[in-house]
Chimera marker file (.cmm) of the C-alpha trace (Angstrom):
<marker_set name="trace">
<marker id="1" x="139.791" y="121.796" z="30.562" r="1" g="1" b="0" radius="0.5"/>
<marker id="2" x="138.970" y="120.217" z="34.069" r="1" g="1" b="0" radius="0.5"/>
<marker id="3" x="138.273" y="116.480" z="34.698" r="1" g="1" b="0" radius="0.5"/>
<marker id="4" x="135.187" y="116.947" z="35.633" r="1" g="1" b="0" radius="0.5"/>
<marker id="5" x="134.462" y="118.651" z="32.402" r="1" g="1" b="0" radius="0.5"/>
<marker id="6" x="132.811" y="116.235" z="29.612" r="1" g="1" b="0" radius="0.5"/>
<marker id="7" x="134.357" y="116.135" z="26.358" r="1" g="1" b="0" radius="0.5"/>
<marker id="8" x="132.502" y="114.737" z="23.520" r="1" g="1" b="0" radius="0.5"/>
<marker id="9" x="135.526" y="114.107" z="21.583" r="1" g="1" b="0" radius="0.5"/>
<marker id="10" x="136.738" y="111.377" z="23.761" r="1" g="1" b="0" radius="0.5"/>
<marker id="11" x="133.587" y="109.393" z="23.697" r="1" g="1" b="0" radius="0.5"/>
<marker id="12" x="134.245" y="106.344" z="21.729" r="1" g="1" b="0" radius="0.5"/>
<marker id="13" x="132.349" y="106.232" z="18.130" r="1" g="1" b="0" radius="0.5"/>
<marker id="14" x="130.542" y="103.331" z="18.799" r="1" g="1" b="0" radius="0.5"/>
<marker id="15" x="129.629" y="104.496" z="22.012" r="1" g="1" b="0" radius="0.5"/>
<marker id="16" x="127.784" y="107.366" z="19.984" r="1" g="1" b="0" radius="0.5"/>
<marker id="17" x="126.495" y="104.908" z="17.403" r="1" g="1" b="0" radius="0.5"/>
<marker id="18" x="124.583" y="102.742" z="19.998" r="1" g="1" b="0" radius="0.5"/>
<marker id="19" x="123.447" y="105.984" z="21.515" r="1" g="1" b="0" radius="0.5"/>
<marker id="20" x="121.806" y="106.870" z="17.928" r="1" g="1" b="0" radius="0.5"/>
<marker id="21" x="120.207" y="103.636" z="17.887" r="1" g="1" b="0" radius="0.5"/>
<marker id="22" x="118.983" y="103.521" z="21.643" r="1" g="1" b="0" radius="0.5"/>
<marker id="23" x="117.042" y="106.804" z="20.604" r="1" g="1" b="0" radius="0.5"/>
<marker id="24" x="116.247" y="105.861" z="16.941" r="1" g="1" b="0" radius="0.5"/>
<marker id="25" x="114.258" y="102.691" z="18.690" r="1" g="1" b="0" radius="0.5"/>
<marker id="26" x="112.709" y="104.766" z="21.220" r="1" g="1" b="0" radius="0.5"/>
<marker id="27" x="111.388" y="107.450" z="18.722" r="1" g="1" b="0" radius="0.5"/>
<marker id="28" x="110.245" y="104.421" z="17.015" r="1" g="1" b="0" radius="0.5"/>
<marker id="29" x="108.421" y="102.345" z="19.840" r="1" g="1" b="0" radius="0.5"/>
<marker id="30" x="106.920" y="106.369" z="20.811" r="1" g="1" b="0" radius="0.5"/>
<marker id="31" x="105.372" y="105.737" z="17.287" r="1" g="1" b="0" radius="0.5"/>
<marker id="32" x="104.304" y="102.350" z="17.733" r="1" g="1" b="0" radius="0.5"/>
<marker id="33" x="102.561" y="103.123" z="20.945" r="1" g="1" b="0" radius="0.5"/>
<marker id="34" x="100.647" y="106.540" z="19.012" r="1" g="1" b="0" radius="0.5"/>
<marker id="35" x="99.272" y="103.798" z="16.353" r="1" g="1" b="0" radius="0.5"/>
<marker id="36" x="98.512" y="100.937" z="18.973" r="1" g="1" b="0" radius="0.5"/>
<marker id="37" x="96.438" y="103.702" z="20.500" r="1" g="1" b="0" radius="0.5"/>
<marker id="38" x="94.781" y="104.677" z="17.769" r="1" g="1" b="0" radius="0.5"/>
<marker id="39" x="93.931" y="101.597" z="16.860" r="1" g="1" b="0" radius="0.5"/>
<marker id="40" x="92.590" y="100.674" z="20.260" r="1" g="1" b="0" radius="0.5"/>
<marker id="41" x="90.435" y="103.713" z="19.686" r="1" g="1" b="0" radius="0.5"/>
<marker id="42" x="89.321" y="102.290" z="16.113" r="1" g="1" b="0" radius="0.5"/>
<marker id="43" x="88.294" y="99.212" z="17.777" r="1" g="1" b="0" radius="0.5"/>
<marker id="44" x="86.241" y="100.607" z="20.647" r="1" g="1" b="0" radius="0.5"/>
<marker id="45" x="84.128" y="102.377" z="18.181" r="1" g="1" b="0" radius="0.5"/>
<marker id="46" x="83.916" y="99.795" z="15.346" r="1" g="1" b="0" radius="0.5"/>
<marker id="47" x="82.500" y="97.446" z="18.700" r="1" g="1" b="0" radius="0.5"/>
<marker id="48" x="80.182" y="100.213" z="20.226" r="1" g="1" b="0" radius="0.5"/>
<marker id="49" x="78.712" y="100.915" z="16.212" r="1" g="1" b="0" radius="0.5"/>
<marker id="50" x="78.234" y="97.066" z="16.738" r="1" g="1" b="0" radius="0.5"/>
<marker id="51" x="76.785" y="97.075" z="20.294" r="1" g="1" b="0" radius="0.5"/>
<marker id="52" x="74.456" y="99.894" z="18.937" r="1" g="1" b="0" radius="0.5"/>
<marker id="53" x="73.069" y="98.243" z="15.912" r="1" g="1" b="0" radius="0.5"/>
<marker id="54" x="73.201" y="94.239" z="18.020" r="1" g="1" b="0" radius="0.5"/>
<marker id="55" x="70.705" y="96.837" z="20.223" r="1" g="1" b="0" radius="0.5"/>
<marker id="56" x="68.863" y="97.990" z="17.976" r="1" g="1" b="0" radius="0.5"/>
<marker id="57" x="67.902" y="94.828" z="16.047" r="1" g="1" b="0" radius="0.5"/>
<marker id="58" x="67.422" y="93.299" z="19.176" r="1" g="1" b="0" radius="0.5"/>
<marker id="59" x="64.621" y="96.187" z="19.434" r="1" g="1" b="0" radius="0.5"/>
<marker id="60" x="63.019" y="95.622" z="16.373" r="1" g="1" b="0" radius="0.5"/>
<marker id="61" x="63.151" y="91.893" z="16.779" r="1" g="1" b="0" radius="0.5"/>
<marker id="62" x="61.463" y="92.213" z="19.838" r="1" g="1" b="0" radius="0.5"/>
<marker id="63" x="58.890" y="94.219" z="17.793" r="1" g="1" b="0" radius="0.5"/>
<marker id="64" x="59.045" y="97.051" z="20.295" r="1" g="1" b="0" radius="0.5"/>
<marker id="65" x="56.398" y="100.249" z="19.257" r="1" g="1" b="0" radius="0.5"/>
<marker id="66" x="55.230" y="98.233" z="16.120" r="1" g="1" b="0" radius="0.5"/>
<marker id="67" x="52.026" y="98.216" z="14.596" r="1" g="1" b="0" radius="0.5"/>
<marker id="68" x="50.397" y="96.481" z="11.613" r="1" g="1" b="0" radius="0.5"/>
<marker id="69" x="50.723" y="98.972" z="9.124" r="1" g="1" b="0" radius="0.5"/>
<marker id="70" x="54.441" y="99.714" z="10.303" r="1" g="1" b="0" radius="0.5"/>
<marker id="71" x="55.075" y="95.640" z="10.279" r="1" g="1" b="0" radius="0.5"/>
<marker id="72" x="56.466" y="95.717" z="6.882" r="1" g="1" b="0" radius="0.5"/>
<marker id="73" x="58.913" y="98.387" z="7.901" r="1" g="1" b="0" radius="0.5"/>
<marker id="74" x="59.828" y="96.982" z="10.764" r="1" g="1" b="0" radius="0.5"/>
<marker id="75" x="61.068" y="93.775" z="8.775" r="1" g="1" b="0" radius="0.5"/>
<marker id="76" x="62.891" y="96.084" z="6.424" r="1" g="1" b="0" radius="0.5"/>
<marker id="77" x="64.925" y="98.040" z="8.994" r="1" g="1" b="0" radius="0.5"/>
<marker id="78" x="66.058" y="94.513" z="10.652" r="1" g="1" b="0" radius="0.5"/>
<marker id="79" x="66.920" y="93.276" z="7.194" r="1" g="1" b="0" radius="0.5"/>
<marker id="80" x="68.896" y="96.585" z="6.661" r="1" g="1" b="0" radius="0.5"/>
<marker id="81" x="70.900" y="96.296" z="10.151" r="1" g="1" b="0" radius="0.5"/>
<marker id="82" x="71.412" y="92.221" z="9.800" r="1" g="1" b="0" radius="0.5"/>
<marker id="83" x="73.649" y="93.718" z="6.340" r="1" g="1" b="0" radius="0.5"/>
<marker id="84" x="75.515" y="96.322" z="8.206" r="1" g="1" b="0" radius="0.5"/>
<marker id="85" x="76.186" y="93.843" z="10.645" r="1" g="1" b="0" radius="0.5"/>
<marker id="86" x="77.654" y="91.476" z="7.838" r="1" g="1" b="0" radius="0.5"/>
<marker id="87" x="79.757" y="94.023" z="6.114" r="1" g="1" b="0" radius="0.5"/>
<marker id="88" x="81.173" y="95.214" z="9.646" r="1" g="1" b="0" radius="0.5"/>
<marker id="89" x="82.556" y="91.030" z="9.488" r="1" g="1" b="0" radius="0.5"/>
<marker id="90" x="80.055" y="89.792" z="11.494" r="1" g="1" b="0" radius="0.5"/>
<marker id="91" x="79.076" y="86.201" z="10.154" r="1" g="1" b="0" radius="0.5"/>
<marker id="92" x="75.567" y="85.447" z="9.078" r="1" g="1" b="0" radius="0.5"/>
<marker id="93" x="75.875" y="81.937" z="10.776" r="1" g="1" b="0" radius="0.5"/>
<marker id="94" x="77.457" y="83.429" z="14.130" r="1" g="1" b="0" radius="0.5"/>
<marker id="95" x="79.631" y="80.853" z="16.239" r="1" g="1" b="0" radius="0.5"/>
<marker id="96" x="76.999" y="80.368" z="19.222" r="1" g="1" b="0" radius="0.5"/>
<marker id="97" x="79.022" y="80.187" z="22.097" r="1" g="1" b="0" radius="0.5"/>
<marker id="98" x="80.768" y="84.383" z="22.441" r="1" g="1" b="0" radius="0.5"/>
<marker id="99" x="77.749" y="86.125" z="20.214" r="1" g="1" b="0" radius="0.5"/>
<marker id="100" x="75.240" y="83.659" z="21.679" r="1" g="1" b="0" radius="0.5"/>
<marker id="101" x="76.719" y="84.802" z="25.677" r="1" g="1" b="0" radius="0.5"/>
<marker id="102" x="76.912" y="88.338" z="23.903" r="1" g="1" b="0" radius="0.5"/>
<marker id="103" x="73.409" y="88.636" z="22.736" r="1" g="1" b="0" radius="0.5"/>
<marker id="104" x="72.090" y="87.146" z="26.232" r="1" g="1" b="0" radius="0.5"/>
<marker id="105" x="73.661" y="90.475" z="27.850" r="1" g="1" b="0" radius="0.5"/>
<marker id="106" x="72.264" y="92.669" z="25.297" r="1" g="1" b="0" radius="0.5"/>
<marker id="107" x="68.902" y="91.138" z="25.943" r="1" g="1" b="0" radius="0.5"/>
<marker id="108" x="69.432" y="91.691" z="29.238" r="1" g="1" b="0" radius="0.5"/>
<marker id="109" x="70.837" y="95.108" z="28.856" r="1" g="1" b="0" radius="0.5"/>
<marker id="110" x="67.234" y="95.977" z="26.706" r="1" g="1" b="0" radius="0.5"/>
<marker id="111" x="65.462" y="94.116" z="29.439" r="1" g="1" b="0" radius="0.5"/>
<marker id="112" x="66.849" y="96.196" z="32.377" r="1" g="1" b="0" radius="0.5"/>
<marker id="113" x="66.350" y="99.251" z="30.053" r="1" g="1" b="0" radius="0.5"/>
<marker id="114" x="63.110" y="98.605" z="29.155" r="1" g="1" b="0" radius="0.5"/>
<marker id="115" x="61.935" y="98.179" z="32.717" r="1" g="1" b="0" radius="0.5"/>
<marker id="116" x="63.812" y="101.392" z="34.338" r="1" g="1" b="0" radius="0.5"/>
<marker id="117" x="61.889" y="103.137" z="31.669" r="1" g="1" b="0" radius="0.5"/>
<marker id="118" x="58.735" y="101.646" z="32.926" r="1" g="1" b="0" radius="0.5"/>
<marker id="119" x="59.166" y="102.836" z="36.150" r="1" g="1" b="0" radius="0.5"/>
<marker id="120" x="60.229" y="105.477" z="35.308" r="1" g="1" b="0" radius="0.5"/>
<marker id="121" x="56.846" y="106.081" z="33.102" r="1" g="1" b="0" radius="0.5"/>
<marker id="122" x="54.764" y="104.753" z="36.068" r="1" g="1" b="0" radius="0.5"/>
<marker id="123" x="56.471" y="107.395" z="39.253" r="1" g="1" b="0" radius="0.5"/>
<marker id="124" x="55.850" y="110.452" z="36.521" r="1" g="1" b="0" radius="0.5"/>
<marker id="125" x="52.268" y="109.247" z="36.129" r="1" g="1" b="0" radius="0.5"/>
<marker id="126" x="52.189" y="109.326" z="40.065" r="1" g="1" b="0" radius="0.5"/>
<marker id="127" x="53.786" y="112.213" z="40.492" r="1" g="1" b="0" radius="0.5"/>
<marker id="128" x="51.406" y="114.252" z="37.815" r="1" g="1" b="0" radius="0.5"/>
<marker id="129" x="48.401" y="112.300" z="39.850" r="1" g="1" b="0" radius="0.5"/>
<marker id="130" x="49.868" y="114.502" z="42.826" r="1" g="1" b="0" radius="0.5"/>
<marker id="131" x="50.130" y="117.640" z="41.245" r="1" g="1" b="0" radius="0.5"/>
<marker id="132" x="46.535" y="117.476" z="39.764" r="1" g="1" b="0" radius="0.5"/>
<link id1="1" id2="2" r="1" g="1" b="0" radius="0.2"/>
<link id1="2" id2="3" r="1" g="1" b="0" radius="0.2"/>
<link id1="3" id2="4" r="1" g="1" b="0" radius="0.2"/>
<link id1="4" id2="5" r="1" g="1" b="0" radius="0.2"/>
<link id1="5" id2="6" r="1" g="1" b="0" radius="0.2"/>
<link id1="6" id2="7" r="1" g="1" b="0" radius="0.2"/>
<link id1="7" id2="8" r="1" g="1" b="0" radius="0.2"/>
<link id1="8" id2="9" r="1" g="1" b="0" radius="0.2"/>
<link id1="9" id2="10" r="1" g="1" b="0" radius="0.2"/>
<link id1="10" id2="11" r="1" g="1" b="0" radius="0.2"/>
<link id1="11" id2="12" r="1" g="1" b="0" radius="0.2"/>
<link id1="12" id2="13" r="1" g="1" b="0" radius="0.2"/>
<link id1="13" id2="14" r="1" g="1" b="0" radius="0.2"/>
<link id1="14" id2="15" r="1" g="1" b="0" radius="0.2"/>
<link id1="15" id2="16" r="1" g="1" b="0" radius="0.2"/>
<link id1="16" id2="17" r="1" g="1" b="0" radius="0.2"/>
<link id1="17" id2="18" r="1" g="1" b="0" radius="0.2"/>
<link id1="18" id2="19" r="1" g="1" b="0" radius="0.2"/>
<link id1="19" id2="20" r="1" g="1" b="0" radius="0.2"/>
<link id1="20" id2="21" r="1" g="1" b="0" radius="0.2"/>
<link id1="21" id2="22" r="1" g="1" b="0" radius="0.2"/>
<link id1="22" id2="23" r="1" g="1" b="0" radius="0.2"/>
<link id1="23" id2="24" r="1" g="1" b="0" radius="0.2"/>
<link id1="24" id2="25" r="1" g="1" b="0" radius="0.2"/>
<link id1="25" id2="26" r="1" g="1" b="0" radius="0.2"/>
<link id1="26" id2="27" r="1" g="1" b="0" radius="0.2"/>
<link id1="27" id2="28" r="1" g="1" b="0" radius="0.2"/>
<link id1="28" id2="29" r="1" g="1" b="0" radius="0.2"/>
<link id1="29" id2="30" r="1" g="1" b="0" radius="0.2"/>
<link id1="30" id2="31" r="1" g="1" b="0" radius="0.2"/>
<link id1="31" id2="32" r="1" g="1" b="0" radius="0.2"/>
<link id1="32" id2="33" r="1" g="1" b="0" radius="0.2"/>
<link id1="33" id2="34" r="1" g="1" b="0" radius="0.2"/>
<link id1="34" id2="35" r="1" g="1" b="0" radius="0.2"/>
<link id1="35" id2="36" r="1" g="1" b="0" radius="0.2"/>
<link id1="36" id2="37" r="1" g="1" b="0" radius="0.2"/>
<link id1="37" id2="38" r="1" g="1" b="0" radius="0.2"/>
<link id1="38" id2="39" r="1" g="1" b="0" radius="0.2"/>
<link id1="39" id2="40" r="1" g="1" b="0" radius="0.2"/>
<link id1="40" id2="41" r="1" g="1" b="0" radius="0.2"/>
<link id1="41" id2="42" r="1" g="1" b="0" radius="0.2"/>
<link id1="42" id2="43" r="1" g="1" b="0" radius="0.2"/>
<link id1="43" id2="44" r="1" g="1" b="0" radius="0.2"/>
<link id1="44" id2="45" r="1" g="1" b="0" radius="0.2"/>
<link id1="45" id2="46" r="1" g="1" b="0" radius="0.2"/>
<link id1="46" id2="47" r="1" g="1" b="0" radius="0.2"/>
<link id1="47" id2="48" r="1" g="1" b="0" radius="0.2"/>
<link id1="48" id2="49" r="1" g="1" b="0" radius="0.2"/>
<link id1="49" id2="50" r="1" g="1" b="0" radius="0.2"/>
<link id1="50" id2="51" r="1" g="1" b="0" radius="0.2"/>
<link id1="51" id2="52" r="1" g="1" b="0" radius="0.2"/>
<link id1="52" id2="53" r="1" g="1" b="0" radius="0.2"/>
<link id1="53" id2="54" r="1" g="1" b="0" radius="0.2"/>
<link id1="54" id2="55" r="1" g="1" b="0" radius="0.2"/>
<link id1="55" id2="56" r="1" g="1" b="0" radius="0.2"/>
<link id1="56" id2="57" r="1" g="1" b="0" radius="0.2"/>
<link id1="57" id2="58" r="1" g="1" b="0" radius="0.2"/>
<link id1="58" id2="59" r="1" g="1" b="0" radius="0.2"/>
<link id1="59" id2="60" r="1" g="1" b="0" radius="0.2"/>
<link id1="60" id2="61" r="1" g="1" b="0" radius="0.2"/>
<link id1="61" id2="62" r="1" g="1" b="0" radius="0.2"/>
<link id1="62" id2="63" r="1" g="1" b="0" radius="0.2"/>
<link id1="63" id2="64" r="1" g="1" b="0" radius="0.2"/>
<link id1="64" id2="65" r="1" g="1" b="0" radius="0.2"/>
<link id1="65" id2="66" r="1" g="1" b="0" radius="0.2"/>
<link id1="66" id2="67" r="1" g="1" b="0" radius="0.2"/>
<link id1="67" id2="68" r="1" g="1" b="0" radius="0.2"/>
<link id1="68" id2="69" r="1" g="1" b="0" radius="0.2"/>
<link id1="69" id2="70" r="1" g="1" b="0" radius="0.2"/>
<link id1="70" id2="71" r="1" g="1" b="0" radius="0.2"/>
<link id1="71" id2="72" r="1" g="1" b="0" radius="0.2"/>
<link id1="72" id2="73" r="1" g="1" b="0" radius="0.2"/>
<link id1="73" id2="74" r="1" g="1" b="0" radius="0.2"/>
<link id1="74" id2="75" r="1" g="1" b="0" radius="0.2"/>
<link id1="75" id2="76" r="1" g="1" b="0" radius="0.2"/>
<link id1="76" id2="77" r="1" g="1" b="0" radius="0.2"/>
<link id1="77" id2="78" r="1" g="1" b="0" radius="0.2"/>
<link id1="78" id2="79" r="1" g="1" b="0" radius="0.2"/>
<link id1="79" id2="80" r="1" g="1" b="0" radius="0.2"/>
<link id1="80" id2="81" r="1" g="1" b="0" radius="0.2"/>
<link id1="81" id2="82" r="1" g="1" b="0" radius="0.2"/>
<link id1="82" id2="83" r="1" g="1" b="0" radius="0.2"/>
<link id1="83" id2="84" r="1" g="1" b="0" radius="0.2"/>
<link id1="84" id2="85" r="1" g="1" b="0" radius="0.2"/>
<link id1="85" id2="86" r="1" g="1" b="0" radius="0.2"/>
<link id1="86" id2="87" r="1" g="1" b="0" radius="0.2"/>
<link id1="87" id2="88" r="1" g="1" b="0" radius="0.2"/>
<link id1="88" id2="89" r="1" g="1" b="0" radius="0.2"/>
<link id1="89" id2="90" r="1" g="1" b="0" radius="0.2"/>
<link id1="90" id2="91" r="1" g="1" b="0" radius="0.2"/>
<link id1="91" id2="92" r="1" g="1" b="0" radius="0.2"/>
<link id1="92" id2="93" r="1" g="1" b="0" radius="0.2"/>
<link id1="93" id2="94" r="1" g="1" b="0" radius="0.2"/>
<link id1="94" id2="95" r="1" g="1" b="0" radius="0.2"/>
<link id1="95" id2="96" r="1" g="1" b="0" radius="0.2"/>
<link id1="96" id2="97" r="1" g="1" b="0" radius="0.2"/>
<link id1="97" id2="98" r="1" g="1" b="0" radius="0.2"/>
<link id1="98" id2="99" r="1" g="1" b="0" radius="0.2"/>
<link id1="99" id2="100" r="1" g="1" b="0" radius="0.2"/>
<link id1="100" id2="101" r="1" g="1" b="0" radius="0.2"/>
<link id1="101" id2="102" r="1" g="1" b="0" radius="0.2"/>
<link id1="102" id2="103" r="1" g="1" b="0" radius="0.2"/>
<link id1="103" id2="104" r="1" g="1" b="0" radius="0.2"/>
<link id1="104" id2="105" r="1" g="1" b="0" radius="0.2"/>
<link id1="105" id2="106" r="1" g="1" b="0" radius="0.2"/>
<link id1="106" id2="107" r="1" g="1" b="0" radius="0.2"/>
<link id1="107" id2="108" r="1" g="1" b="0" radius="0.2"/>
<link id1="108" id2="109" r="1" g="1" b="0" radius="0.2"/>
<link id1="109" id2="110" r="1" g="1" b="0" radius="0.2"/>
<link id1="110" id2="111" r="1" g="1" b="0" radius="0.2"/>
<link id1="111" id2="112" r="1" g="1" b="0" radius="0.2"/>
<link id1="112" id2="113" r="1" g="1" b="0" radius="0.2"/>
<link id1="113" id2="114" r="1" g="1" b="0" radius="0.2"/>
<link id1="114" id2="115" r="1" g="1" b="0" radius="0.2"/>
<link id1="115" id2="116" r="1" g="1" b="0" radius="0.2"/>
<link id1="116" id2="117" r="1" g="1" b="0" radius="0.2"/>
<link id1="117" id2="118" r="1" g="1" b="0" radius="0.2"/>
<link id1="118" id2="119" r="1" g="1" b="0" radius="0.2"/>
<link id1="119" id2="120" r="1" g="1" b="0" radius="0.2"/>
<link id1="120" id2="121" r="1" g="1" b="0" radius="0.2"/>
<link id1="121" id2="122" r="1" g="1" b="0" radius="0.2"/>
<link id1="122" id2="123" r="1" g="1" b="0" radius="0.2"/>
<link id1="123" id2="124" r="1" g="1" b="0" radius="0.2"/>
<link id1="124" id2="125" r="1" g="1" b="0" radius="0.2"/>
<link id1="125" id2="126" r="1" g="1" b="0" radius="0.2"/>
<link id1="126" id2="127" r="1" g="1" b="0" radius="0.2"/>
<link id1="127" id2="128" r="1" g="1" b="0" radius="0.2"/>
<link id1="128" id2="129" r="1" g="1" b="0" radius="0.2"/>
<link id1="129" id2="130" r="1" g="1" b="0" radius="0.2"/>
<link id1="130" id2="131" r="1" g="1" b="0" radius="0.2"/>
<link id1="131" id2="132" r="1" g="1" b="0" radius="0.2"/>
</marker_set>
């Protein structure tokens, strides 16, 4: 056998043992990074379930497409989503100052919706005007 040949017989034991842990703590933080991942994941959709219902009550709250008759439901459904909202941890006496600043962008979010889809109604009303 050639210097330049390795031989693992001459690599000292605790050498190797160190070795074994360097790679038994990289496996591990490879695993640790998988579940910080997945729970990253987890959280983005437990907030955009959140962001979708916030929306949604905002909606109803707003009393958007509501009539008489359907006034009773309407108070139902936002009774129903203010409870989902509570079981997914979200207190029924929020702390004003994030969900207060959080709400105001939601509003603003509907608000912004709400008018894009009125001009959007309005240049389809024009455009059918032009076709007729």
């Amino acid at each position: 056998m050639s210097d330049l040949e390795f031989n693992s017989d001459s690599i000292h034991p605790e050498y190797q043992a160190v070795e074994r842990t360097i790679k038994e703590i990289e496996k591990q933080l490879k695993i640790v990074e998988i579940k910080k991942l997945y729970i990253q994941r987890d959280y983005l959709d437990q907030l955009n379930k959140y962001n979708k219902l916030l929306l949604k009550l905002r909606e109803l709250q707003l009393g958007k497409g509501t009539t008489m008759t359907a006034e009773a439901a309407r108070k139902h459904r936002i009774k129903v989503l203010e409870q989902k909202l509570i079981a997914m941890g979200v207190p029924s006496e929020p702390d004003m100052s994030g969900l207060e600043a959080e709400r105001l962008v939601l509003d603003a979010r509907l608000q912004a919706h709400m008018k894009i889809n009125a001009s959007l109604l309005a240049s389809d009303a024009i455009r059918r005007e032009r076709w007729n």
